[in-house]
GUGU-994615 format. One record per atom (N, C-alpha, C, O): residue number from 1; chain; atom name; x, y, z. Coordinates in steps of 0.2 Angstrom, whole numbers, padded with zeros to 4 digits. Each point is the difference from the previous one (the first is absolute). Layout:
<atom k="NUM" c="A" a="CA" X="X" Y="Y" Z="Z"/>
...
END
This chain:
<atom k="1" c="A" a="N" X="0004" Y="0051" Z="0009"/>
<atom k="1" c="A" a="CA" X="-0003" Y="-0006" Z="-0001"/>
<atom k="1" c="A" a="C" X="0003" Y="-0004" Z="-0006"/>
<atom k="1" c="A" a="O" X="0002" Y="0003" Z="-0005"/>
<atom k="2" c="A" a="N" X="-0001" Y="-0010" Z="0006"/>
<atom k="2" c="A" a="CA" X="0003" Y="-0002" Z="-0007"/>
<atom k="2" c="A" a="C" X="-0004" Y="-0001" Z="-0006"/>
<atom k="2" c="A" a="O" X="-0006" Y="0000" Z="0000"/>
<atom k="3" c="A" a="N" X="0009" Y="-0001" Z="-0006"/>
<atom k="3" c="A" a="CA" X="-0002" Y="0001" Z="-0008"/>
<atom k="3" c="A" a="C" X="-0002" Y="0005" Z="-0001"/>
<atom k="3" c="A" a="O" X="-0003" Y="0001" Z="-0005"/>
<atom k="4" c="A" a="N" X="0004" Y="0006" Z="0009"/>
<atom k="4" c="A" a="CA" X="-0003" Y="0005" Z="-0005"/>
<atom k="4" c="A" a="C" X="-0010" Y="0001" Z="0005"/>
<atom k="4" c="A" a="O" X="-0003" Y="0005" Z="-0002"/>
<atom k="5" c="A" a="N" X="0000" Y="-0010" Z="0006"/>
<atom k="5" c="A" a="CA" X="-0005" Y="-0001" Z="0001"/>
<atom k="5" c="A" a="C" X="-0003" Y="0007" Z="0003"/>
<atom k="5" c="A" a="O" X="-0006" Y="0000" Z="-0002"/>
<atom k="6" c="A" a="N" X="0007" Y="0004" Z="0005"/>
<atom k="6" c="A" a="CA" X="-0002" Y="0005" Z="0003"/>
<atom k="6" c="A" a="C" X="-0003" Y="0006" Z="-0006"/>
<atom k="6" c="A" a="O" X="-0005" Y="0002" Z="0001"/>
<atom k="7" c="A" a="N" X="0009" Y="-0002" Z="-0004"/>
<atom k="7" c="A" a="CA" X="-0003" Y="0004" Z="-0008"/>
<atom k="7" c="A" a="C" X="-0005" Y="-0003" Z="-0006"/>
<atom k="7" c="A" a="O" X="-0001" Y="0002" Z="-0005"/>
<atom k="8" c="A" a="N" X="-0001" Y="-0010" Z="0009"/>
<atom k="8" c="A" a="CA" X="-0006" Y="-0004" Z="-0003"/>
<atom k="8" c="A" a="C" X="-0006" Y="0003" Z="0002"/>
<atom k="8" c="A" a="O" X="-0001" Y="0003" Z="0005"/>
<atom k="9" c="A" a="N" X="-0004" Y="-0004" Z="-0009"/>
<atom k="9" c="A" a="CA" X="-0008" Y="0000" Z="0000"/>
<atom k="9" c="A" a="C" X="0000" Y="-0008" Z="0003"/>
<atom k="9" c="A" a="O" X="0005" Y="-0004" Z="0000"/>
<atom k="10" c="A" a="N" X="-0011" Y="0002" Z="0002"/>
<atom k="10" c="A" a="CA" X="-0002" Y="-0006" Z="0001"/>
<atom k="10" c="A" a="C" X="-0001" Y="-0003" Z="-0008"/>
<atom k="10" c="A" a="O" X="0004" Y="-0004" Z="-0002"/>
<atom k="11" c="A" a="N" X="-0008" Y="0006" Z="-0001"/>
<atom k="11" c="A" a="CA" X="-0002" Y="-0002" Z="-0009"/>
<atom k="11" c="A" a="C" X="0009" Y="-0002" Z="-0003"/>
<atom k="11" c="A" a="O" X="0001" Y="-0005" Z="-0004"/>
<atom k="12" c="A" a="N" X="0003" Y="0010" Z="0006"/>
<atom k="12" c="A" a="CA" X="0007" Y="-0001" Z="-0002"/>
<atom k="12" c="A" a="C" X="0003" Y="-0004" Z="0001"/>
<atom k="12" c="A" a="O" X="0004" Y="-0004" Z="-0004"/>
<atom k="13" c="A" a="N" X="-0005" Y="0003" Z="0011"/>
<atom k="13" c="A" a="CA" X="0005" Y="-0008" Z="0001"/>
<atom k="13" c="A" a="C" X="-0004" Y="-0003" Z="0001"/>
<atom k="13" c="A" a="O" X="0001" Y="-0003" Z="0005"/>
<atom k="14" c="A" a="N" X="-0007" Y="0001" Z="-0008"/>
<atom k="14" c="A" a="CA" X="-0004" Y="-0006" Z="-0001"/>
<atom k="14" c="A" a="C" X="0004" Y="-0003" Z="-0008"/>
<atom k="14" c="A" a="O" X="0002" Y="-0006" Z="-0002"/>
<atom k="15" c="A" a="N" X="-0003" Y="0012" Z="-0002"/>
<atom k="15" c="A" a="CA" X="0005" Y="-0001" Z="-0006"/>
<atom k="15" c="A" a="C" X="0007" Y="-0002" Z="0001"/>
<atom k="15" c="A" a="O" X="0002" Y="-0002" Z="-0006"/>
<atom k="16" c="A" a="N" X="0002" Y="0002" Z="0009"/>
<atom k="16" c="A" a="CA" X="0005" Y="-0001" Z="0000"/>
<atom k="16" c="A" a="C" X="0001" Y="-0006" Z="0003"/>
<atom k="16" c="A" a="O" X="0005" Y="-0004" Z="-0002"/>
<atom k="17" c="A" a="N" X="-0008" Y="0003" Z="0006"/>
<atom k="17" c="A" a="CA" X="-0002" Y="-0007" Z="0005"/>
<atom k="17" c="A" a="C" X="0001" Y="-0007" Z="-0006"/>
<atom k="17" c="A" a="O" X="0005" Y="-0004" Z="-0001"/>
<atom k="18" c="A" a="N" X="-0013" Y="0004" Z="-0003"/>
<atom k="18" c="A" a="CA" X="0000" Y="-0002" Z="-0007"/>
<atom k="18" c="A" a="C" X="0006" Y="-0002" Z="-0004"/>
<atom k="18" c="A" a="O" X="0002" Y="-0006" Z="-0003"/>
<atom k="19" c="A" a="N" X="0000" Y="0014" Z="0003"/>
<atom k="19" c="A" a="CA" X="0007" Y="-0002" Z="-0008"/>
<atom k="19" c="A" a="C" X="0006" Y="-0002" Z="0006"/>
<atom k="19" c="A" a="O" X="0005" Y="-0002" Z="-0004"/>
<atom k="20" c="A" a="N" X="-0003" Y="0001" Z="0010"/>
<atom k="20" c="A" a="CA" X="0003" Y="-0002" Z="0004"/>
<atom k="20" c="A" a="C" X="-0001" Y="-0009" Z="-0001"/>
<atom k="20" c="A" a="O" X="0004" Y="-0004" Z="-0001"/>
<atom k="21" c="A" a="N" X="-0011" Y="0003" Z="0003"/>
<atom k="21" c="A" a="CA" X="-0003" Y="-0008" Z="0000"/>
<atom k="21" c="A" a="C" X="0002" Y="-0002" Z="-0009"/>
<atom k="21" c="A" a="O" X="0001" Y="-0006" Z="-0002"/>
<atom k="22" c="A" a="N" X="-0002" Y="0010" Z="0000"/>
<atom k="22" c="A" a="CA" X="0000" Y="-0003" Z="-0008"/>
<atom k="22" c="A" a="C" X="0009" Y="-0001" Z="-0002"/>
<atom k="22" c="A" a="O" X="0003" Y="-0005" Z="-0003"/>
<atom k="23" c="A" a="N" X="0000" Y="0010" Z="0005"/>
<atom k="23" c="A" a="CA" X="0009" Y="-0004" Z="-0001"/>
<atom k="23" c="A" a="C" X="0003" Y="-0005" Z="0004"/>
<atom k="23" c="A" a="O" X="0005" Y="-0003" Z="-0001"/>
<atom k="24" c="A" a="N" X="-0009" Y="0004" Z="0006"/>
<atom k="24" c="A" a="CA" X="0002" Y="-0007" Z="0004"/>
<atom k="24" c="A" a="C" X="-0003" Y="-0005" Z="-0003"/>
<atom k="24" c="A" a="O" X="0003" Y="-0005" Z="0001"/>
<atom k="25" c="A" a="N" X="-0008" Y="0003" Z="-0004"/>
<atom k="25" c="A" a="CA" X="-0003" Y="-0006" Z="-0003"/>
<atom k="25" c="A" a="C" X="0004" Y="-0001" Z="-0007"/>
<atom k="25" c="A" a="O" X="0001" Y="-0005" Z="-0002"/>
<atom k="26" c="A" a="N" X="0000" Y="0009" Z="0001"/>
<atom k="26" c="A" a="CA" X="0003" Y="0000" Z="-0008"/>
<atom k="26" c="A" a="C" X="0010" Y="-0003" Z="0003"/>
<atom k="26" c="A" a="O" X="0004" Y="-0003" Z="-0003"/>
<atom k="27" c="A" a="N" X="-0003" Y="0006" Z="0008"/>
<atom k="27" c="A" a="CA" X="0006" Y="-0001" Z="0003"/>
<atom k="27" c="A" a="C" X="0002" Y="-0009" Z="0000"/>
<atom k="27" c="A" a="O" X="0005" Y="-0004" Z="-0002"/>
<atom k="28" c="A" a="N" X="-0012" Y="0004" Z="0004"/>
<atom k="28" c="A" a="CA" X="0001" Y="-0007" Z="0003"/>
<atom k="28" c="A" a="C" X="0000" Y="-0005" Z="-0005"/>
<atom k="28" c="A" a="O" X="0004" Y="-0006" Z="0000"/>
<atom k="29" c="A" a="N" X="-0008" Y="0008" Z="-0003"/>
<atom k="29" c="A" a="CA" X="-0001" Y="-0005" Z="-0009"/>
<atom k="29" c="A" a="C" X="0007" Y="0001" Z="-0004"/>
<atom k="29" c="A" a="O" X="0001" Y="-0005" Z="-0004"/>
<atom k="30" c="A" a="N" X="0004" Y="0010" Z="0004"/>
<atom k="30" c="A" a="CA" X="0006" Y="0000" Z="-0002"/>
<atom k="30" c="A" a="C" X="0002" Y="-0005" Z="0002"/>
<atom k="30" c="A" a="O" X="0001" Y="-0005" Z="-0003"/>
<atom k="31" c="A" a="N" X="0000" Y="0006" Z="0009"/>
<atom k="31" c="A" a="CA" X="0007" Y="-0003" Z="0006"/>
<atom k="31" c="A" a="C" X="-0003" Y="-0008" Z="-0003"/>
<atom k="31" c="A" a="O" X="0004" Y="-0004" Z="-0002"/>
<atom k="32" c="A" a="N" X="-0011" Y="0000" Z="0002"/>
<atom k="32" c="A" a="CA" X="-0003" Y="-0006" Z="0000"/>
<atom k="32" c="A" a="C" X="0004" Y="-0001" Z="-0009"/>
<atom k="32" c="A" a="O" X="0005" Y="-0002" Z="0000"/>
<atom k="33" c="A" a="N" X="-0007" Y="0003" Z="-0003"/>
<atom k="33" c="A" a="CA" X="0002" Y="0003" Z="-0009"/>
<atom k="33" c="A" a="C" X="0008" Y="-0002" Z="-0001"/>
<atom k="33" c="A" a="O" X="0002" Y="-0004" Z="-0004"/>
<atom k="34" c="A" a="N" X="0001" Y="0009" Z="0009"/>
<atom k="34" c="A" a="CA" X="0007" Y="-0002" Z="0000"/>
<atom k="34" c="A" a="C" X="0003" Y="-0005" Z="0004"/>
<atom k="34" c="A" a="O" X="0005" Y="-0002" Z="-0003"/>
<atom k="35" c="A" a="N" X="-0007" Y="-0002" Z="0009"/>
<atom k="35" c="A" a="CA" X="0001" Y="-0005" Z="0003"/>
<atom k="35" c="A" a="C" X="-0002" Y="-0005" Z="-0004"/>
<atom k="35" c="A" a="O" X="0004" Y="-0005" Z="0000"/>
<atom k="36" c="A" a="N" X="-0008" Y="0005" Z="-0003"/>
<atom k="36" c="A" a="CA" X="-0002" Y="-0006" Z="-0003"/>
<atom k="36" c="A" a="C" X="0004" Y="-0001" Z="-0007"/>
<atom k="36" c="A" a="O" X="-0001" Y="-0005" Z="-0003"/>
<atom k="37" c="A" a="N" X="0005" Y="0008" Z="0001"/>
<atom k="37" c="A" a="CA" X="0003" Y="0000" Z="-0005"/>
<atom k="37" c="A" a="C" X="0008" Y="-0006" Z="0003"/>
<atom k="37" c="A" a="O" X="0002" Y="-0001" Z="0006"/>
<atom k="38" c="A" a="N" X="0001" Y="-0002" Z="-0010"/>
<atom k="38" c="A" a="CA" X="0006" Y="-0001" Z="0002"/>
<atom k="38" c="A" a="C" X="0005" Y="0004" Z="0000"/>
<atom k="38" c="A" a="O" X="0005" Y="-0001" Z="0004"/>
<atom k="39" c="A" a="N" X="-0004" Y="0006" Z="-0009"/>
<atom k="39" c="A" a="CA" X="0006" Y="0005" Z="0002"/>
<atom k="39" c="A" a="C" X="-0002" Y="0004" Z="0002"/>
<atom k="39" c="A" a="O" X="-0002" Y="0003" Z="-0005"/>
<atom k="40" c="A" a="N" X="-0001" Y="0000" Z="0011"/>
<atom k="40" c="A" a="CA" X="-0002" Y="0005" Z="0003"/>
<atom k="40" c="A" a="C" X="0005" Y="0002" Z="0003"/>
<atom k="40" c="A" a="O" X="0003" Y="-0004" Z="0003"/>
<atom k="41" c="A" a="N" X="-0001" Y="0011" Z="-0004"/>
<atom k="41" c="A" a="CA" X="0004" Y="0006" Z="0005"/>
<atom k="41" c="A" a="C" X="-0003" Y="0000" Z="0007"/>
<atom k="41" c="A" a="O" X="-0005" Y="0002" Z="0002"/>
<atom k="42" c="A" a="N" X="0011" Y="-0004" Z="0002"/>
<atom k="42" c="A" a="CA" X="-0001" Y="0001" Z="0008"/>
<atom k="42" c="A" a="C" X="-0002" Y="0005" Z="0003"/>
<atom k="42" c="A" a="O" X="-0005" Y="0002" Z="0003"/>
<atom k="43" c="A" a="N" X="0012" Y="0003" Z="-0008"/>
<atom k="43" c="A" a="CA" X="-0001" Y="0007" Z="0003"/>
<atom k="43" c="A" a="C" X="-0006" Y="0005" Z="-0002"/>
<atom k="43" c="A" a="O" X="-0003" Y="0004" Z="0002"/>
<atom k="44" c="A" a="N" X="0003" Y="-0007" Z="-0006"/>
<atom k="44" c="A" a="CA" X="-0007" Y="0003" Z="-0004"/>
<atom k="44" c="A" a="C" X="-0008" Y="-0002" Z="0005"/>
<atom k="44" c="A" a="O" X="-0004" Y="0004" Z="0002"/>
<atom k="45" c="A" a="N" X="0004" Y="-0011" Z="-0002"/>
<atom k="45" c="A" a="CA" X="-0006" Y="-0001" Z="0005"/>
<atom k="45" c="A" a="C" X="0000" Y="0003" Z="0007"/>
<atom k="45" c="A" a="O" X="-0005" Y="0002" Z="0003"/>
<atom k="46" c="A" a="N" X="0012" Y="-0002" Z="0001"/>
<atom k="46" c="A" a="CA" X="0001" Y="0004" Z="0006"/>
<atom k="46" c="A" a="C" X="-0002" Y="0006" Z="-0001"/>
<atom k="46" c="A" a="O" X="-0006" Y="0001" Z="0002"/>
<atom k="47" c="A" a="N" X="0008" Y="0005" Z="-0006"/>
<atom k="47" c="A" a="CA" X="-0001" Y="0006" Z="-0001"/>
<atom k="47" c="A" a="C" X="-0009" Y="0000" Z="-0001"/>
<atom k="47" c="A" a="O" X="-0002" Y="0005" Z="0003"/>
<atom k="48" c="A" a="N" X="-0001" Y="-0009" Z="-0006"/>
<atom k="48" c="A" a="CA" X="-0009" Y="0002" Z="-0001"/>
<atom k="48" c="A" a="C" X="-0002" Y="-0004" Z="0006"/>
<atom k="48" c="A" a="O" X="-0005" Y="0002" Z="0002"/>
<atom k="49" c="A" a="N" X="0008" Y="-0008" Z="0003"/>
<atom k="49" c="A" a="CA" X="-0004" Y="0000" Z="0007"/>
<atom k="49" c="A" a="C" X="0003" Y="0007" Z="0006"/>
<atom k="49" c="A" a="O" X="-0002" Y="0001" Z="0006"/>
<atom k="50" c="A" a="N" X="0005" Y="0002" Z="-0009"/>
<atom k="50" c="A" a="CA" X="0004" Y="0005" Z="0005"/>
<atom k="50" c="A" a="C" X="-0005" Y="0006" Z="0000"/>
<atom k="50" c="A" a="O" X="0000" Y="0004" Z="0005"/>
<atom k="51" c="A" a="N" X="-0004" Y="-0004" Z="-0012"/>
<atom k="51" c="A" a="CA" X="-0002" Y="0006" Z="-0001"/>
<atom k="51" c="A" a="C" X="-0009" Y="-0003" Z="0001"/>
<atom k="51" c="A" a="O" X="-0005" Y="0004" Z="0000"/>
<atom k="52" c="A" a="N" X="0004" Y="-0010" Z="0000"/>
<atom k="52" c="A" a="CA" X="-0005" Y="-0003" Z="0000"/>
<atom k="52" c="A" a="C" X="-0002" Y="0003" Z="0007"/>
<atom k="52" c="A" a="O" X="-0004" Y="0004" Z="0000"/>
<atom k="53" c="A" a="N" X="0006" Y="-0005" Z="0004"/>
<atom k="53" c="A" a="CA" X="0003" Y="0000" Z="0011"/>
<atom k="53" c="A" a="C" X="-0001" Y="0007" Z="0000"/>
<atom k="53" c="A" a="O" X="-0003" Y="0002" Z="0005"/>
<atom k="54" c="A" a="N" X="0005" Y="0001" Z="-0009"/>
<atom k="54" c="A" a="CA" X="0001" Y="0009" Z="0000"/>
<atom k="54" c="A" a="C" X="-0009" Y="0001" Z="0000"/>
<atom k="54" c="A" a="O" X="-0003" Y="0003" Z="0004"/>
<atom k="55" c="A" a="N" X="0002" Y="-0005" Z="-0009"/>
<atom k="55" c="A" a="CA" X="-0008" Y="0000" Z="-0003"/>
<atom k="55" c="A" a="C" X="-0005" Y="-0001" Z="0005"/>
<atom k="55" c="A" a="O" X="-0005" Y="0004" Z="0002"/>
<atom k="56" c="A" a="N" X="0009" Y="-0010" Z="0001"/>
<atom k="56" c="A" a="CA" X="-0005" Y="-0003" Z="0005"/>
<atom k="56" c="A" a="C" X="-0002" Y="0005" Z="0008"/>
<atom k="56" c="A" a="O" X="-0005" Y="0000" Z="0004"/>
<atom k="57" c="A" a="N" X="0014" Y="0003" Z="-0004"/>
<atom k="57" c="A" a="CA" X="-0004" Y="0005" Z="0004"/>
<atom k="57" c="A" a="C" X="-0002" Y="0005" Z="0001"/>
<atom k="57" c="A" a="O" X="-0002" Y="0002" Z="0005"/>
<atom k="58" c="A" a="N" X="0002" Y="0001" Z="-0011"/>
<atom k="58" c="A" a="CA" X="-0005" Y="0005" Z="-0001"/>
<atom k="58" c="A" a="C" X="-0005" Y="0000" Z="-0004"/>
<atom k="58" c="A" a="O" X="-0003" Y="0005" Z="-0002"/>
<atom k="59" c="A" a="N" X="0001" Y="-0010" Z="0002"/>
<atom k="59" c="A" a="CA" X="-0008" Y="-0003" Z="0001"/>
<atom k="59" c="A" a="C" X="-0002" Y="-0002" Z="0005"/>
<atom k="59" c="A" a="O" X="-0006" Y="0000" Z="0000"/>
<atom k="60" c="A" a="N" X="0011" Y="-0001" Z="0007"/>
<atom k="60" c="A" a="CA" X="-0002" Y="-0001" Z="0007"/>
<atom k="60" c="A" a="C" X="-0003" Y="0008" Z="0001"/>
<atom k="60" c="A" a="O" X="-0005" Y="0002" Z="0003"/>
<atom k="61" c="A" a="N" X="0011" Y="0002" Z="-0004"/>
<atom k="61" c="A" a="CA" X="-0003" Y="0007" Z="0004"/>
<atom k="61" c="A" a="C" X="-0006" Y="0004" Z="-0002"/>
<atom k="61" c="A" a="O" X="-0004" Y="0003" Z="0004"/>
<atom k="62" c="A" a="N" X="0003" Y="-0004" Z="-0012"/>
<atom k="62" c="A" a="CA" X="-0006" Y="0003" Z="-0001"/>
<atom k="62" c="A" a="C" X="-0006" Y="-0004" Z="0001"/>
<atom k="62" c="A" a="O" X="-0005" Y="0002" Z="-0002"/>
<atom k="63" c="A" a="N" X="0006" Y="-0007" Z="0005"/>
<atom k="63" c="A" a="CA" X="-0006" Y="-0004" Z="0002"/>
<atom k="63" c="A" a="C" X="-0003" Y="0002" Z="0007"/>
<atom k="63" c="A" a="O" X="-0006" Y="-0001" Z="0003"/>
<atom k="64" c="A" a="N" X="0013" Y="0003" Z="0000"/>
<atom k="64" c="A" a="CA" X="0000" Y="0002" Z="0009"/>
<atom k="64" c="A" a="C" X="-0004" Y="0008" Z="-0001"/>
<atom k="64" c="A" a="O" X="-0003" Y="0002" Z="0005"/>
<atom k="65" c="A" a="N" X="0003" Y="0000" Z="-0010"/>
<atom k="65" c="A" a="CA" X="-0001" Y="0007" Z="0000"/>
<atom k="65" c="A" a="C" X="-0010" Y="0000" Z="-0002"/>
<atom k="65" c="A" a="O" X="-0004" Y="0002" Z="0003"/>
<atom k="66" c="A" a="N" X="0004" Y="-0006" Z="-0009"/>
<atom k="66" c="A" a="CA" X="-0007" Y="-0001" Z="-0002"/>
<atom k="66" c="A" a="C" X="-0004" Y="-0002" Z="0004"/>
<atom k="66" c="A" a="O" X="-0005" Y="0002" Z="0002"/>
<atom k="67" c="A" a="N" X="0008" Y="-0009" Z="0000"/>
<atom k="67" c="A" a="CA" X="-0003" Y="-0006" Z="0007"/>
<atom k="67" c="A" a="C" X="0000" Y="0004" Z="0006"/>
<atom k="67" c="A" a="O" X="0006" Y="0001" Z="0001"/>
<atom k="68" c="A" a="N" X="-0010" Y="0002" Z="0003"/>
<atom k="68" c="A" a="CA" X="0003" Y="0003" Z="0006"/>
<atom k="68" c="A" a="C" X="-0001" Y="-0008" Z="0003"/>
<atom k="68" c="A" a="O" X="-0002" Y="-0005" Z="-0003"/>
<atom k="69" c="A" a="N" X="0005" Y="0006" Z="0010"/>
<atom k="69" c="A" a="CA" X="0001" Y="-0006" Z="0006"/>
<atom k="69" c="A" a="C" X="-0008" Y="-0002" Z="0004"/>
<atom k="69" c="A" a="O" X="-0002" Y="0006" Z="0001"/>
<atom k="70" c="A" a="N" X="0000" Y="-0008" Z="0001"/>
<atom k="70" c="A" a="CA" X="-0006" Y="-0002" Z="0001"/>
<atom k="70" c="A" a="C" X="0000" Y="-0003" Z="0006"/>
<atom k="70" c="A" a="O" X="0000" Y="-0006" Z="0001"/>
<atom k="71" c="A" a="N" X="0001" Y="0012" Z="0006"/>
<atom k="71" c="A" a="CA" X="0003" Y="-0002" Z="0006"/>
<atom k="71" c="A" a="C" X="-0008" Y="-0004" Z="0005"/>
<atom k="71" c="A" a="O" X="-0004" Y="0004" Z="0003"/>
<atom k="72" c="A" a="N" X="0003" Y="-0012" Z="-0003"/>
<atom k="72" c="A" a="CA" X="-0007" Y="-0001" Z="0004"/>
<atom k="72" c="A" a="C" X="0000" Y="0001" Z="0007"/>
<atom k="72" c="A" a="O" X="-0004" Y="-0002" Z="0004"/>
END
């Protein structure tokens, strides 16, 4: 299973889920912070949307794993 999840508790990757949503927010306020500047580094905002995207998907799977699927 990906991130390590199968050696999770559910309480565990609830925490992780969190510190997962909290650097993506904090992510995103950079990358706004440095955009908004006039000398902003390219390479530097590429590298925090890259890892933003990375963030973002494993926030997807521990979601898949917490959320079961809800077949009507």
């Amino acid at each position: 299973m990906p991130l390590g999840v199968s050696g999770l508790t559910e309480d565990e990757m609830r925490k992780r889920l969190k510190t997962l949503q909290l650097e993506h927010r904090d992510l995103d306020a950079a990358i706004e912070a440095l955009s908004g500047t006039g000398a902003h580094d390219q390479l530097q905002v590429a590298r925090l949307k890259k890892r933003k995207l990375l963030l973002k998907d494993q926030i997807a799977i521990l979601e898949d794993y917490l959320i079961p699927d809800i077949i009507a």
